[in-house]
C-alpha positions as CSV (number, residue, x, y, z in Angstrom):
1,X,57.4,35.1,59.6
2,X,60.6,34.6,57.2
3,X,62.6,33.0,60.2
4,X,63.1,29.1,59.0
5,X,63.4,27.9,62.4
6,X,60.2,29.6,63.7
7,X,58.7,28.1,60.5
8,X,60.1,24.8,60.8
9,X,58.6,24.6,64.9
10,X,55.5,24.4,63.4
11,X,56.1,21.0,61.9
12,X,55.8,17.4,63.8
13,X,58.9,16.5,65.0
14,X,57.8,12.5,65.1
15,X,55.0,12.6,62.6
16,X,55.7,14.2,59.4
17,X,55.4,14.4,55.6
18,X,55.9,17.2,53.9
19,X,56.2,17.5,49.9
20,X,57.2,21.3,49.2
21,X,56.3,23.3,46.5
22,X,59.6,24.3,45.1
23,X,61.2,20.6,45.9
24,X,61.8,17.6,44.4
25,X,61.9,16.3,47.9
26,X,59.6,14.2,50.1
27,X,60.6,15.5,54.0
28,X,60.0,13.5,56.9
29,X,62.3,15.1,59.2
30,X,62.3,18.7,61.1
31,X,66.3,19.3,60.1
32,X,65.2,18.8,56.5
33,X,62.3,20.9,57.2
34,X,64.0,23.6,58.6
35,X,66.7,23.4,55.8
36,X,64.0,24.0,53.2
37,X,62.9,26.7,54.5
38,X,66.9,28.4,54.6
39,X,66.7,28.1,51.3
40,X,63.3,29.3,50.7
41,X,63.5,32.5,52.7
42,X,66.1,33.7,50.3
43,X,63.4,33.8,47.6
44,X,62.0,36.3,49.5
45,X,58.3,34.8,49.6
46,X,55.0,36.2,50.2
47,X,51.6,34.4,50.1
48,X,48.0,35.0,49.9
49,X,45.6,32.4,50.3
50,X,43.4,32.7,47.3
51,X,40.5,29.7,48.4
52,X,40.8,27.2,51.4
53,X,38.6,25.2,53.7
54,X,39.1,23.8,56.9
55,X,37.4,20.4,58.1
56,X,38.2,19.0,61.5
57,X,39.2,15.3,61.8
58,X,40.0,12.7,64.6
59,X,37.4,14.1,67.4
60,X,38.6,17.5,67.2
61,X,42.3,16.5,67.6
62,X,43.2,17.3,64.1
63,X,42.3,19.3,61.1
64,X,43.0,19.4,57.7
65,X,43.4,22.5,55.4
66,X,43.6,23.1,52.2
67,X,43.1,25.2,49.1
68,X,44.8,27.7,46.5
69,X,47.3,29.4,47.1
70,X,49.4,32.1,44.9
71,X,53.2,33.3,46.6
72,X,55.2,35.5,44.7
73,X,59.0,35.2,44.8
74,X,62.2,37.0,43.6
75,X,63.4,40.4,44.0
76,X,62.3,43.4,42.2
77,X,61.4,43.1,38.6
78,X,62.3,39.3,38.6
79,X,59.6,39.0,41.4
80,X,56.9,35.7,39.4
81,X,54.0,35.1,40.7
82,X,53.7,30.9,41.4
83,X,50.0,29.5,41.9
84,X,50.0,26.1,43.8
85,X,47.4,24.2,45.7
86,X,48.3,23.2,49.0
87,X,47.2,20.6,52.0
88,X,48.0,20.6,55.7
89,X,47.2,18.2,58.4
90,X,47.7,19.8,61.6
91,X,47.1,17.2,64.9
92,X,47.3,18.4,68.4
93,X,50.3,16.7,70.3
94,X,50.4,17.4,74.3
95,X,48.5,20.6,73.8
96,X,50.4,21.9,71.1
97,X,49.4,22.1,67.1
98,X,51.7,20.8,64.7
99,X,51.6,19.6,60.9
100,X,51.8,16.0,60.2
101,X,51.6,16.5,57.1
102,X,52.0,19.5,53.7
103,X,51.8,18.7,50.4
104,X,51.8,22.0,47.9
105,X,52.5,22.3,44.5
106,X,52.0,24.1,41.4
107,X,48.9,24.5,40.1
108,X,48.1,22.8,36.9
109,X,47.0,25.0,33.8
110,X,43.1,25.4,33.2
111,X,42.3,22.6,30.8
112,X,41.3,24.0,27.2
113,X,37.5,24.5,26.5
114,X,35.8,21.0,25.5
115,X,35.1,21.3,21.5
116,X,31.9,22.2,20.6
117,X,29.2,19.4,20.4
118,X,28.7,18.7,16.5
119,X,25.0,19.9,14.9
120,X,23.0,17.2,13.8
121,X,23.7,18.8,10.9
122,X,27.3,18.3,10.6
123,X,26.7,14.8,12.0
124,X,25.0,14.0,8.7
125,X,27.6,15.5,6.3
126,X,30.1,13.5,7.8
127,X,28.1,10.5,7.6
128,X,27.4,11.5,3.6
129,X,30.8,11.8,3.2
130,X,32.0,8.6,5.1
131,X,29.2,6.6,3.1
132,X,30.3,8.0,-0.5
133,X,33.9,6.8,0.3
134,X,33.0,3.5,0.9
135,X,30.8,3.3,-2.2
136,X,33.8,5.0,-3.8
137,X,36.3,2.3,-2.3
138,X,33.9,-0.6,-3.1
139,X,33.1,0.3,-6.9
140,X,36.7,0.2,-6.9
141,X,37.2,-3.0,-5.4
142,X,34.8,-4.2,-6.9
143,X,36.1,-3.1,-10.3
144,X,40.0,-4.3,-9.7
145,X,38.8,-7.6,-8.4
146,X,36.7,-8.2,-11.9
147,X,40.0,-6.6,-13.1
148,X,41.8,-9.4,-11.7
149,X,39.1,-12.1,-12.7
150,X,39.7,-11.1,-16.7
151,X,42.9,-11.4,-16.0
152,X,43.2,-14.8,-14.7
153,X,41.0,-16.1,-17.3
154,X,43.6,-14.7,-20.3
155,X,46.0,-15.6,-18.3
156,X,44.8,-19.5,-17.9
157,X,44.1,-19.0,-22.2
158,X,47.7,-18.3,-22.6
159,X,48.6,-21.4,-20.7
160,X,46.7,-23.8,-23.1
161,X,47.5,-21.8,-26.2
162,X,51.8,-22.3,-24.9
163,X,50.7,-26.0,-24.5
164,X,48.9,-26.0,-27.7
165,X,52.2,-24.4,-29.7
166,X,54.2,-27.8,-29.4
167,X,51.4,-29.9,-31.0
168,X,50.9,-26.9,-34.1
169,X,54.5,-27.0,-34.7
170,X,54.8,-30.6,-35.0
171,X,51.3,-30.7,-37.5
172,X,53.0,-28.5,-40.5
């Protein structure tokens, strides 16, 4: 049915939480429930449930549904498909059912394929490679480090020749 009030009867006056698709909002109350649905009507909706199941809770005095669902909405050629997951907790209440509680929203994309598990292979290349450069990066270290040695040691000959200048000048 696309009458909001209809809709909205369906819905726990006392009981309720409802997160819809389409809103930012969290509903706990039939006006705001029924005012949802206003405004969702004019989107001109229609449904299929695409994969559901149905397990009954609290001694056979509630149920909970859920699944996939796609609805599209729109008008003509702006009509979009919108896939969402939903969940509903209906609970009876003096002999009638109503939902305590609806969540829906979109569905989230498929997650990319994991990457291929490396060959052993491959493995071993990269450990060639990795092993290389650090042979690579300690010959070098290696080398500035007796780099730096040789250089401390002129260096340190400088000093006592610049101490030594003083006494040569002073002997001619």
């Amino acid at each position: 049915t696309k009458d909001p009030k209809t809709v909205a009867g369906l819905y726990s006056s006392t009981d309720l939480s409802f997160l819809p698709t389409v809103s930012p909002k969290h509903i706990t109350k039939l006006d705001n429930t029924q005012e949802y649905f206003e405004a969702f009507v004019l989107k001109n909706p229609f449904g299929t449930i695409t994969d559901d199941s149905v397990a009954v809770v609290d001694n056979g005095n509630g149920y909970l549904h859920s699944g996939m669902y796609t609805f599209e909405l729109g008008e003509g050629d702006a009509r979009a498909p919108v896939a969402a997951r939903f969940s509903y907790v209906w609970r009876k209440f003096a002999g009638d059912w109503k939902i305590t509680h609806h969540h829906s929203s979109v569905r989230p994309a498929q997650p990319s394929a994991a990457p291929a598990e490396a060959s052993d292979a491959k493995v071993e290349e990269v450990m060639k490679m990795y092993k290389q450069a650090a042979e690579r990066l300690s010959k070098e270290t290696t080398l500035r480090l007796e780099q730096e040695a040789q250089l401390r040691e002129v260096i340190v000959e400088l000093e006592e020749i610049k101490k030594a200048i003083p006494q040569l000048a002073s002997d001619k």
